[in-house]
C-alpha positions in Angstrom: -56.1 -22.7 -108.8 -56.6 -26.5 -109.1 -52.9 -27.0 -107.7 -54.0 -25.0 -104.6 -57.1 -26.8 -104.1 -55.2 -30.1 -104.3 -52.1 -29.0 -101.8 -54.4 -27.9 -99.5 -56.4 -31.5 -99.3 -53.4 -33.0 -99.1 -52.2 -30.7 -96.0 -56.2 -31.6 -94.1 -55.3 -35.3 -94.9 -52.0 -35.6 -93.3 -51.9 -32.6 -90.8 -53.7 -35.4 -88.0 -50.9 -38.3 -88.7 -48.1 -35.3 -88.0 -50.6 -34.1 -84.8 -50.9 -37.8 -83.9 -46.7 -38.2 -84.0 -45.8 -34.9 -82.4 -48.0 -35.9 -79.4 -46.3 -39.6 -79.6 -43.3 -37.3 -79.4 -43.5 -36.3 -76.1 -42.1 -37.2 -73.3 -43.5 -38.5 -70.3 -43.5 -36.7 -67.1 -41.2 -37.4 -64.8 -41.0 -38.6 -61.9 -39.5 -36.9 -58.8 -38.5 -38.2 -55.5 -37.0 -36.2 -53.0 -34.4 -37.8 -50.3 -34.9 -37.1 -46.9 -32.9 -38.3 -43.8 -35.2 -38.4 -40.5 -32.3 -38.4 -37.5 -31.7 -37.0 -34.3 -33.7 -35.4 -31.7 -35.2 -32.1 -33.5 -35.4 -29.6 -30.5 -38.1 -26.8 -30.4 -35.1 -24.3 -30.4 -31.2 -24.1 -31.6 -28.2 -23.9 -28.7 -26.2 -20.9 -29.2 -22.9 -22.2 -28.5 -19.1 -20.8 -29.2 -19.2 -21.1 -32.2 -22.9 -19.9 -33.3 -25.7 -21.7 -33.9 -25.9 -25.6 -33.6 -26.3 -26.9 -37.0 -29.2 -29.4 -35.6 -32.6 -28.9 -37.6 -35.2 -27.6 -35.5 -38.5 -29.2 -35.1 -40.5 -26.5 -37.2 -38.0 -26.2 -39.7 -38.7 -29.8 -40.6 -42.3 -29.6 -40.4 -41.8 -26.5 -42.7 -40.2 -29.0 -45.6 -42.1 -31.7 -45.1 -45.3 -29.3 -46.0 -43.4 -28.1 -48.4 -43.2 -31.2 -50.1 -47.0 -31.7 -49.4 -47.8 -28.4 -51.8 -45.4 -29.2 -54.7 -47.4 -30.3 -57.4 -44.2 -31.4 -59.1 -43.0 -33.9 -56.1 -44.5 -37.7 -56.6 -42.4 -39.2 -53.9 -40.3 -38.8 -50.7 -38.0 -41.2 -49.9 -37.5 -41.2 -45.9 -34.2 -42.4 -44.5 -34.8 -43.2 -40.8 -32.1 -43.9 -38.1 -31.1 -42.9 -34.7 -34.5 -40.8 -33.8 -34.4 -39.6 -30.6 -37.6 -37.6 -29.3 -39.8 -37.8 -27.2 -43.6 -38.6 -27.6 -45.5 -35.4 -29.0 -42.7 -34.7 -31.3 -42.8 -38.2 -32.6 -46.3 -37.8 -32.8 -46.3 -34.3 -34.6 -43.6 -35.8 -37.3 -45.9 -38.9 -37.5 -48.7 -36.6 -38.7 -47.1 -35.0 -40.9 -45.8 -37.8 -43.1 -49.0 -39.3 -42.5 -50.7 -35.8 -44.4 -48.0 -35.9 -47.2 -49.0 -39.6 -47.8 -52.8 -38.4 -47.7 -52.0 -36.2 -50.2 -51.1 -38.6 -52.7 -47.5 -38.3 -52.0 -45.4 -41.9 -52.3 -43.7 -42.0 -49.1 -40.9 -44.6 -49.3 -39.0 -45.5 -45.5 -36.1 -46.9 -45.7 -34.4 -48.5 -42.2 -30.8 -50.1 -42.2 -32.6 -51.0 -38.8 -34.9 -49.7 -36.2 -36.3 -49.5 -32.9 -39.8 -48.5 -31.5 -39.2 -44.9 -32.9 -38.0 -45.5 -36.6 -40.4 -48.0 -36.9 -43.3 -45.7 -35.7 -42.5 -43.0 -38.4 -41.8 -45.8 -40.9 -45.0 -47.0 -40.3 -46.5 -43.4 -41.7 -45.3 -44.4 -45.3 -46.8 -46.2 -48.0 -43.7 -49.2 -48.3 -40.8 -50.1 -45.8 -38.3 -51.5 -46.5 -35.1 -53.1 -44.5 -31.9 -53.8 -44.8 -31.6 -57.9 -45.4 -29.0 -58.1 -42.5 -30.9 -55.6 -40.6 -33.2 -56.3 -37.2 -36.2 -54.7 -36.1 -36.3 -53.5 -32.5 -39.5 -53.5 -31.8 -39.8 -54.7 -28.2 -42.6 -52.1 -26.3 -42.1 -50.1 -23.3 -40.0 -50.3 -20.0 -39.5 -47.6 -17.6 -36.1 -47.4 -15.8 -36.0 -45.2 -12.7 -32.8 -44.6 -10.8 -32.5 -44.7 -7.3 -29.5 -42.9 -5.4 -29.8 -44.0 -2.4 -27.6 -46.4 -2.0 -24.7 -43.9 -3.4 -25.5 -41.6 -1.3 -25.6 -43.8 1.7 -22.1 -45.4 0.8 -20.6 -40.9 -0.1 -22.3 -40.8 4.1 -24.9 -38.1 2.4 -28.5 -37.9 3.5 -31.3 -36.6 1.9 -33.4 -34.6 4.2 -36.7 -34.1 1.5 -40.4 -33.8 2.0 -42.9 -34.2 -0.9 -46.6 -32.4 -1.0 -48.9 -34.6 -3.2 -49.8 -38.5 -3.2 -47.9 -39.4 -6.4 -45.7 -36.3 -6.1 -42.3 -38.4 -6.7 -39.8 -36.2 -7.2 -37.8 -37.0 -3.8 -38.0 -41.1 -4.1 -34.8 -41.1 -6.1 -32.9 -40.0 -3.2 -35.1 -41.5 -0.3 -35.8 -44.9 -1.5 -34.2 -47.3 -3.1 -37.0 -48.8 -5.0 -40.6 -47.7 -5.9 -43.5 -46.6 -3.6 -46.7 -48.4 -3.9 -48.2 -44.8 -5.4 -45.3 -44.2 -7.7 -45.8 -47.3 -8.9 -49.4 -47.0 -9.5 -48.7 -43.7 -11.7 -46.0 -45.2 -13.6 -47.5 -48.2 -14.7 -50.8 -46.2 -15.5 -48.9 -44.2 -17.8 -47.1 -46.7 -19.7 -50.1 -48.5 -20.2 -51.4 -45.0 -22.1 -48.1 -44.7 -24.0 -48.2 -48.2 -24.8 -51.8 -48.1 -26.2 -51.1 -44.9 -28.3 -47.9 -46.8 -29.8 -49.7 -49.8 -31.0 -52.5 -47.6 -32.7 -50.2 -45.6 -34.4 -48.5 -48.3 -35.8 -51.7 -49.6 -36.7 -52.1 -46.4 -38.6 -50.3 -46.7 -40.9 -49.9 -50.3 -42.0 -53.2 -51.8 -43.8 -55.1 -54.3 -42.3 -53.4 -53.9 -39.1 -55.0 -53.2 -36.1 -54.1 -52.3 -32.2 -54.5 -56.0 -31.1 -52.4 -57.2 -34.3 -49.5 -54.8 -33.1 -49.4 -55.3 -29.5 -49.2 -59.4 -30.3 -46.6 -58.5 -33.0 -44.4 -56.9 -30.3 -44.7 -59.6 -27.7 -42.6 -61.3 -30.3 -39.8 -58.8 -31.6 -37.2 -58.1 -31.5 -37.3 -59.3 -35.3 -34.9 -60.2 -37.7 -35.3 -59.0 -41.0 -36.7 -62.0 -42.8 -39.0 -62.4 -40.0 -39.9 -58.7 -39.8 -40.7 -59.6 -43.6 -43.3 -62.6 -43.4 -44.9 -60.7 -40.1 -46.0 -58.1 -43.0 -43.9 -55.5 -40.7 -41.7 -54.3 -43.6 -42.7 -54.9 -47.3 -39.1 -56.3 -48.6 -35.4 -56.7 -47.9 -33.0 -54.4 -49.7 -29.9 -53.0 -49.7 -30.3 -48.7 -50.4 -28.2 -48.9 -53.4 -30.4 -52.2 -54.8 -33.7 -50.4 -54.0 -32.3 -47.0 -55.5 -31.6 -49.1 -58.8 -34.7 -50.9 -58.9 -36.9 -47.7 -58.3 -34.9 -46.1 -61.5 -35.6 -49.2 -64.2 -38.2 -46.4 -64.5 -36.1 -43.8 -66.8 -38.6 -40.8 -65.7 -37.6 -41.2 -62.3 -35.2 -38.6 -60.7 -34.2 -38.6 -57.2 -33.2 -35.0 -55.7 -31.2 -34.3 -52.0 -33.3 -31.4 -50.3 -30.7 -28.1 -49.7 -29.3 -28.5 -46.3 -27.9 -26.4 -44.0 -24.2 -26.1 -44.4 -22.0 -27.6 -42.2 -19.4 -25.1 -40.6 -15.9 -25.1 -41.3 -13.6 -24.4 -38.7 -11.7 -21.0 -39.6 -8.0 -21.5 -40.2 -6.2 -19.8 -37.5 -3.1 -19.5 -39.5 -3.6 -15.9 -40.3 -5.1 -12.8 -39.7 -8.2 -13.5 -41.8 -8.8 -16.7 -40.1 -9.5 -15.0 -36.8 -11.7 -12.6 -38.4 -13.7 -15.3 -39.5 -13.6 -16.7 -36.1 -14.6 -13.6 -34.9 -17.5 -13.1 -37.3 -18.6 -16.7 -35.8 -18.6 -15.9 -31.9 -20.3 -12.1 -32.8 -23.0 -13.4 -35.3 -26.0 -15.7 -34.6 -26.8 -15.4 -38.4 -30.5 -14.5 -37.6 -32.2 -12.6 -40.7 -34.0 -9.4 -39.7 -37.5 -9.7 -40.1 -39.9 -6.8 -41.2 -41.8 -4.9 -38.6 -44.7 -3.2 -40.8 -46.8 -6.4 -41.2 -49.3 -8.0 -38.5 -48.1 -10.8 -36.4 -48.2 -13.4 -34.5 -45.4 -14.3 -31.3 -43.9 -17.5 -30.8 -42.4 -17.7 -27.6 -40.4 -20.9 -26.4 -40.1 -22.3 -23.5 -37.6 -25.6 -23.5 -35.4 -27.2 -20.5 -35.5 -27.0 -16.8 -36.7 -23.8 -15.5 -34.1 -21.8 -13.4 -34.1 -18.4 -11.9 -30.6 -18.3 -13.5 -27.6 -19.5 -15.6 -24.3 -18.7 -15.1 -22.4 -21.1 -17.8 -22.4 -19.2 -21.1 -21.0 -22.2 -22.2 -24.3 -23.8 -21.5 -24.9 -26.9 -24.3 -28.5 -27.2 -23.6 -31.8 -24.9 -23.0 -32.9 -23.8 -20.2 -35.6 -21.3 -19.0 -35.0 -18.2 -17.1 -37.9 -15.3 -15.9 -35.8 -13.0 -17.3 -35.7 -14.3 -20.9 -39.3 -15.0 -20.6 -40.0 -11.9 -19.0 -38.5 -10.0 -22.0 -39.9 -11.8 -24.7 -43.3 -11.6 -23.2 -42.9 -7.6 -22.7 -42.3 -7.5 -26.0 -44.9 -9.0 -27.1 -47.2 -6.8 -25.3 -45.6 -4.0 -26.3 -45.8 -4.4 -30.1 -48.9 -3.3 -31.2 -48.4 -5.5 -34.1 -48.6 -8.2 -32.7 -52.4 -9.9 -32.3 -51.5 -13.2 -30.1 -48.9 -15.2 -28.6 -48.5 -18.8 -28.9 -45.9 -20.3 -26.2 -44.3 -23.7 -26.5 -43.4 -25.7 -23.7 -40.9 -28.3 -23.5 -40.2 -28.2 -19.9 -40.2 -30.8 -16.6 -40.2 -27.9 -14.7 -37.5 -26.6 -11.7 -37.7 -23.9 -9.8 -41.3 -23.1 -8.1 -40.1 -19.4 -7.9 -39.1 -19.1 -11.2 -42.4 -20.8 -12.8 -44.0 -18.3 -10.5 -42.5 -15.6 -12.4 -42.9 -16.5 -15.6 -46.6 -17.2 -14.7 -47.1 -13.7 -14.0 -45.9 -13.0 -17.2 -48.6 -15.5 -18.8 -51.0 -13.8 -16.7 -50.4 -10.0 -17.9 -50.2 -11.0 -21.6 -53.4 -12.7 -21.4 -55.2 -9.9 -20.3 -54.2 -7.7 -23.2 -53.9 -10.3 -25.9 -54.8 -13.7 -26.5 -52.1 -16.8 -25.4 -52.2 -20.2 -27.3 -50.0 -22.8 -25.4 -48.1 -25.6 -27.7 -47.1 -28.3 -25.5 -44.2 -30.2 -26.9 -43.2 -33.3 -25.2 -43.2 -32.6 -21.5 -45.5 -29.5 -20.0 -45.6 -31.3 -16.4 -44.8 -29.8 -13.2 -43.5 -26.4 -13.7 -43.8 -26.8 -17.4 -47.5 -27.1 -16.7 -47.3 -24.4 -14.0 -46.1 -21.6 -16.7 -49.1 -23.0 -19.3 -52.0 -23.1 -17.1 -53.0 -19.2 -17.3 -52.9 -19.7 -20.9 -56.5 -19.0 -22.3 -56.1 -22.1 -24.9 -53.9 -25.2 -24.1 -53.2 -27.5 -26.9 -50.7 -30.8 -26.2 -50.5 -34.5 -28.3 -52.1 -37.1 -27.1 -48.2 -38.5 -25.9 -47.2 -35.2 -24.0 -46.4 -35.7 -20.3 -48.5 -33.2 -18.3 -49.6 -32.0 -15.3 -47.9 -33.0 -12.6 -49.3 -30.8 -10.1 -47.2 -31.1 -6.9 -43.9 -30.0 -5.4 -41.4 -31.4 -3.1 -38.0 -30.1 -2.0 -35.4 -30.1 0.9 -31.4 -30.1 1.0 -28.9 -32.6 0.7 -26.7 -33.1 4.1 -23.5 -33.5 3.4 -21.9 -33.6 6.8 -20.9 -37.3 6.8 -19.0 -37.0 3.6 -17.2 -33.5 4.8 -16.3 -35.3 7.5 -14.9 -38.8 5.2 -12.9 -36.7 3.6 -11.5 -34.8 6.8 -13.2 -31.8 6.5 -15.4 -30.4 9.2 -17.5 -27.2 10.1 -17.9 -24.6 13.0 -21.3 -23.0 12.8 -22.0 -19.8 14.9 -25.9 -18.8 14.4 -28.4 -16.2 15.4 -31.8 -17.6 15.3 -33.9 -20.6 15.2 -34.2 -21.2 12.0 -30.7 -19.9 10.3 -28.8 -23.2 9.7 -32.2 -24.4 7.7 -30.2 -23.8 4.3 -27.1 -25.5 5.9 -25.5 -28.1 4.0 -23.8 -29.3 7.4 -27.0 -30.7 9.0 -30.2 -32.1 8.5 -33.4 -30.1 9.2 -34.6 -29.4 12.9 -38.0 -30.0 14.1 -38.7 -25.9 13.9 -36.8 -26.0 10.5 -38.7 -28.7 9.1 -42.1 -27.2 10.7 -41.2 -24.3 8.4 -40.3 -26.4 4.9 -43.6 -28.2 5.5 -45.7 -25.2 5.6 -43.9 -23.2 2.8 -44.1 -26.3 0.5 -48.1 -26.9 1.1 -48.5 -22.6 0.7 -47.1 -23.2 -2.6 -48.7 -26.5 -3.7 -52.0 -24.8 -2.7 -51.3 -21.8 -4.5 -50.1 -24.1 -7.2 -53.3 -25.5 -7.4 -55.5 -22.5 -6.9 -54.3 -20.9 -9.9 -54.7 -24.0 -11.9 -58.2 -23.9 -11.0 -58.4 -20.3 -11.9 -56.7 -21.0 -15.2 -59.1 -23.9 -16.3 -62.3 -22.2 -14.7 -62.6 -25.4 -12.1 -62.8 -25.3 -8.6 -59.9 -26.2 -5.8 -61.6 -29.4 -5.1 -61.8 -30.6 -8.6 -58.0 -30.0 -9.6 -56.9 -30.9 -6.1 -58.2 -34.4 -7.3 -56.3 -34.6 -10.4 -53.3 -33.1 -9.3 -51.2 -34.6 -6.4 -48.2 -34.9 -8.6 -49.8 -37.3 -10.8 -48.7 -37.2 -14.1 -51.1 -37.5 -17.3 -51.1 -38.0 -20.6 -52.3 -34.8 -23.3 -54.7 -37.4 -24.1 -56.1 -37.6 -20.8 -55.1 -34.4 -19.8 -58.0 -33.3 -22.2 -60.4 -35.8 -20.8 -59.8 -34.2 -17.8 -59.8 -30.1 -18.8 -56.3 -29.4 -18.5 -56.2 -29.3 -21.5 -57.9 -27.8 -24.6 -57.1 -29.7 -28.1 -54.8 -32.9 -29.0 -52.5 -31.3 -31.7 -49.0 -29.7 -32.3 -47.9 -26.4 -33.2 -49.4 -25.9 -36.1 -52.6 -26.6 -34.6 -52.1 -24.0 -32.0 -50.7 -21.0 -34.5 -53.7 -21.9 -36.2 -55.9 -21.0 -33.4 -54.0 -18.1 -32.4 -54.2 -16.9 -35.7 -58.0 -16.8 -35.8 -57.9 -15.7 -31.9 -55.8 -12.8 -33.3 -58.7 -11.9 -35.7 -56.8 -12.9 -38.9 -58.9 -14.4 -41.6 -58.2 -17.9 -43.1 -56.8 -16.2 -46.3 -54.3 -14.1 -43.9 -50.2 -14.8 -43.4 -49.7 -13.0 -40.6 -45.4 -12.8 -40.0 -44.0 -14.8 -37.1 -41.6 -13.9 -34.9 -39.7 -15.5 -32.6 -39.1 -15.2 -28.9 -36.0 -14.9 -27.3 -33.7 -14.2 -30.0 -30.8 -16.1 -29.8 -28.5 -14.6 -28.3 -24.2 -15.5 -29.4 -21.7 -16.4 -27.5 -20.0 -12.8 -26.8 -23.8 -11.4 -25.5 -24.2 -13.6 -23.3 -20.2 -13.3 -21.7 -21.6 -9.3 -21.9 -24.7 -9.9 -20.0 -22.9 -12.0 -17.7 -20.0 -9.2 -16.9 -22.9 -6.7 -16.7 -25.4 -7.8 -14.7 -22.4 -9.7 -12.5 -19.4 -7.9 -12.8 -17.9 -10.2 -9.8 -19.6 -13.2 -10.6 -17.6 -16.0 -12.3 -18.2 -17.6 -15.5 -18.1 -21.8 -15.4 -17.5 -24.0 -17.6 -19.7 -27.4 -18.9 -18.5 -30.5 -18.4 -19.3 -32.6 -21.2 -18.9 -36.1 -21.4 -18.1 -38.3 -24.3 -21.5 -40.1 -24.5 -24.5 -38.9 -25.6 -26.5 -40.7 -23.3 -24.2 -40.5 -20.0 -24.1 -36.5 -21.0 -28.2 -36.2 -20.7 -28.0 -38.3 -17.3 -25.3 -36.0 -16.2 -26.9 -32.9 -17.0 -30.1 -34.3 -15.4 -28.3 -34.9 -12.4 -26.1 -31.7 -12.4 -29.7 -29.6 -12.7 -30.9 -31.5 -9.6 -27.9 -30.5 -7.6 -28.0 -27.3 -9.0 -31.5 -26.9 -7.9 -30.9 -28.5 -4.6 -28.0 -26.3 -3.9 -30.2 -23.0 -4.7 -33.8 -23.6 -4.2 -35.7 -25.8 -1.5 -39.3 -25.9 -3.4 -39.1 -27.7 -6.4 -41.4 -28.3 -9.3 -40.0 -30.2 -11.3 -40.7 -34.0 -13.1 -37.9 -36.4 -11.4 -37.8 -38.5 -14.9 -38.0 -38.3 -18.2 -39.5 -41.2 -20.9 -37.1 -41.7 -24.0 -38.5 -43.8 -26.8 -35.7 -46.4 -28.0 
């Protein structure tokens, strides 16, 4: 009994040194950094193309992993490689935000630039360190706005632009009239960029400590900086190569640095063989679009991006556009589905045709009625993009979004001095006043013009009317704020044409709550048009225009002259088919 007493003692007396070394035994915790590449332009919405979806990452789905990372109690870091951004304002904004939440959150957010112009360095300025490539530069030089003017091409091709324009800073036929800027267009653009340009200094400002709007905007009257003076100007926190920083950052053994799954790049099928052209087959037939369930409450998202057209007729189409007849079906069904509690509709639009906004509208206007409508602006609403949102019973934009807009202009192109360069000529035989008014071969007569004038101020007024309807304000006080001048979100808001400064998170929130969920609720989203492959929409086409004939895209080798084409081919396309516009005649890229 002794013996047991004694082992026992001896077990009380010991038992805390083993305790003490098993706890000395553990390891630490480690340390997890996720790598995250921030390029590209991150549309609202994928192009269905030939061969299925575009493998570009949407907007949401980054916002959905970065608040992924956010809520994983695991993650201490996210290491951001930034190059080649290429959005506009409210989506550099909304991305801004969100690294600027995950670093809230305690998160160590780590950008990384090889090197960087205004955009990189904006979203690099959301994280807790940047740091540059030693041979690296930083581009940070401010704003410029570069309008061009075809007038003097047009002059030289013997083509005159026979255009009319209702609205003081309503600008949309200058580009063809002029070869320079009006005194009003002027006005407009320089207020604008002075808005832009104070938002960009403050969000730098943002993010780097002990920074502030002044500091930044003195900062950029120096760039563009190399990398040792981007250094000492406190811009960037150190010079290193990825593979040195990568080495110093795991000295640390408990660090681990993780590649976030990524969509899979598609192979192209080999056509060798029969199972080859299956798979090729499978591709052109199959947007890949998972079925969602139908049982649960919902919520709509319906989007709205590129020029607004009453229709396409190149199903090998490269980039969004908007149709009434897409947006009509997806807001029907909306309507229709009793599941469904509210509708949230993002815009990313300059606008286009005044009939087709008119139509889509309407379709704005009958949802409403029946069941709340949240409207996301992305980063241009203006024109007709603002026309389709303003029946909306909530508006929501960022403070960067290019709004309003609210004038139209239109006319034709007369082409009869270049027919007749080339050796071509017209006979016209007509049977009233009016009938050679959509004639290509001929300016406008003074009856024909009479008749443009008072078609285009009917619509401007209506345009207006309903705005004022839409915001509960009278004609008087949006006729003041419209005239084609274009506004910030940020002053938009200021000036009731808009509801709250946030993205489109901020807006499902509120429809979610508009739609009577509680806070505790996940209501399922669904999304509006589906995407539609390559063989629908070669069926729809045959269908619906049996004789009609399919074109083809031209597409040319770079990026940048491909956007200024499509711009262009839009306009002609516009010109060529309607002769009321509403569109924006420019768009702002951040470089």
């Amino acid at each position: 009994m002794k013996s047991l007493y004694i082992l026992i003692a001896f077990l009380l007396i010991v038992s805390p040194v083993f305790a003490e070394e098993s706890i000395e035994a553990t390891p630490p915790a480690a340390k997890n950094y996720v790598e995250l590449t921030l390029s590209g332009s991150y549309p609202d919405v994928k192009i269905v193309s030939v061969f299925g979806n575009s493998s570009t990452q949407t907007l949401r789905g980054l916002l959905k992993k970065l608040e992924g990372f956010r809520g994983d109690d695991e993650l201490t870091g996210i290491i951001l490689k930034i190059k080649d951004v290429s959005v506009g304002w409210a989506k550099l904004q909304e991305i801004q935000n969100k690294l600027l939440e995950l670093r809230a959150a305690g998160k160590d957010t780590i950008a990384y630039l090889e090197s960087g112009g205004t955009a990189e360095y904006a979203l690099a300025a959301a994280a807790n360190r940047i740091l540059l490539m030693p041979s690296g530069s930083l581009n940070l030089t401010g704003l410029r706005a570069e309008i061009l003017f075809f007038k003097g091409l047009l002059e030289k091709l013997d083509v005159h632009a026979d255009m009319l324009a209702v609205g003081k800073y309503k600008s949309g036929t200058e580009p063809y009239t002029r070869d320079s800027m009006s005194d009003s267009f002027r006005e407009s653009m320089t207020a604008l960029l002075d808005e832009l340009y104070g938002q960009l200094c403050a969000m730098v400002a943002e993010g780097r400590a002990g920074v502030d709007p002044g500091t930044v905007a003195a900062l950029i009257n120096q760039g563009p900086f190399t990398a040792e003076e981007a250094r000492a100007a406190n811009l960037v926190d150190a010079l290193q190569y990825y593979d040195e920083f990568l080495a110093a950052l795991k000295t640390d053994e408990t660090v681990q640095i993780y590649t976030p799954d990524s969509e899979r790049a598609r192979k192209v099928p080999n056509m060798n063989g029969f199972a080859g052209f299956m798979q090729l087959f499978s591709m052109l037939s199959s947007s890949q679009r998972a079925q969602p369930k139908t049982e649960l409450p919902k919520l709509a998202l319906i989007y709205a991006s590129g020029p607004i057209l009453t229709g396409v007729d190149d199903i090998f189409a490269t980039s969004a556009v908007i149709t009434p007849g897409e947006l009509r079906a997806a807001f029907q069904k909306a309507r229709e589905d009793k599941l469904v509690h509210a509708v949230v509709l993002r815009v990313d639009s300059p606008g286009g045709s005044a009939l087709a906004a008119d139509l889509i509208w309407r379709e704005v206007v009958r949802t409403q009625r029946e069941k709340p409508v949240i409207v996301s602006m992305s980063d241009t609403a203006a024109s007709g993009g603002y026309y389709i949102a303003m029946a909306a019973g909530t508006i929501v934009a960022q403070p960067g979004t290019l709004t309003g807009s609210i004038g139209v202009f239109g006319g034709k192109l007369n082409l009869k001095g270049l027919y007749n360069k080339v050796g071509l000529t017209k006979e016209i035989l007509a049977h009233g006043t009016n009938a050679t008014l959509y004639s290509d071969y001929g300016g406008f007569t003074a009856t024909e013009r009479e008749r443009v004038e008072k078609l285009m101020k009917t619509v401007y007024q209506d345009f207006v009317r309903k705005a004022a309807e839409g915001r509960g304000k009278s004609y008087a006080e949006i006729d003041t704020i419209a005239q084609g001048r274009v506004w910030t979100g940020k002053q938009a808001k200021a000036l009731g044409l808009v509801d709250e400064l946030g993205g489109l998170e901020k807006a499902l929130a509120i429809a979610k709550q508009q739609g009577g969920f509680d806070e505790e609720d996940e209501p399922q989203l669904i999304v509006l048009p589906k995407p539609r492959t390559f063989f629908e929409r070669m069926l729809e086409n045959m269908i619906e225009a049996p004789g009609a004939k399919i074109s083809l895209s031209t597409h040319l080798p770079i990026p940048a002259m491909q956007a200024q084409w499509h711009y262009i081919s839009v306009m002609l396309s516009l010109f060529k088919n309607e002769h009321v516009l509403t569109i924006l005649p420019y768009d702002i890229l951040i470089r």
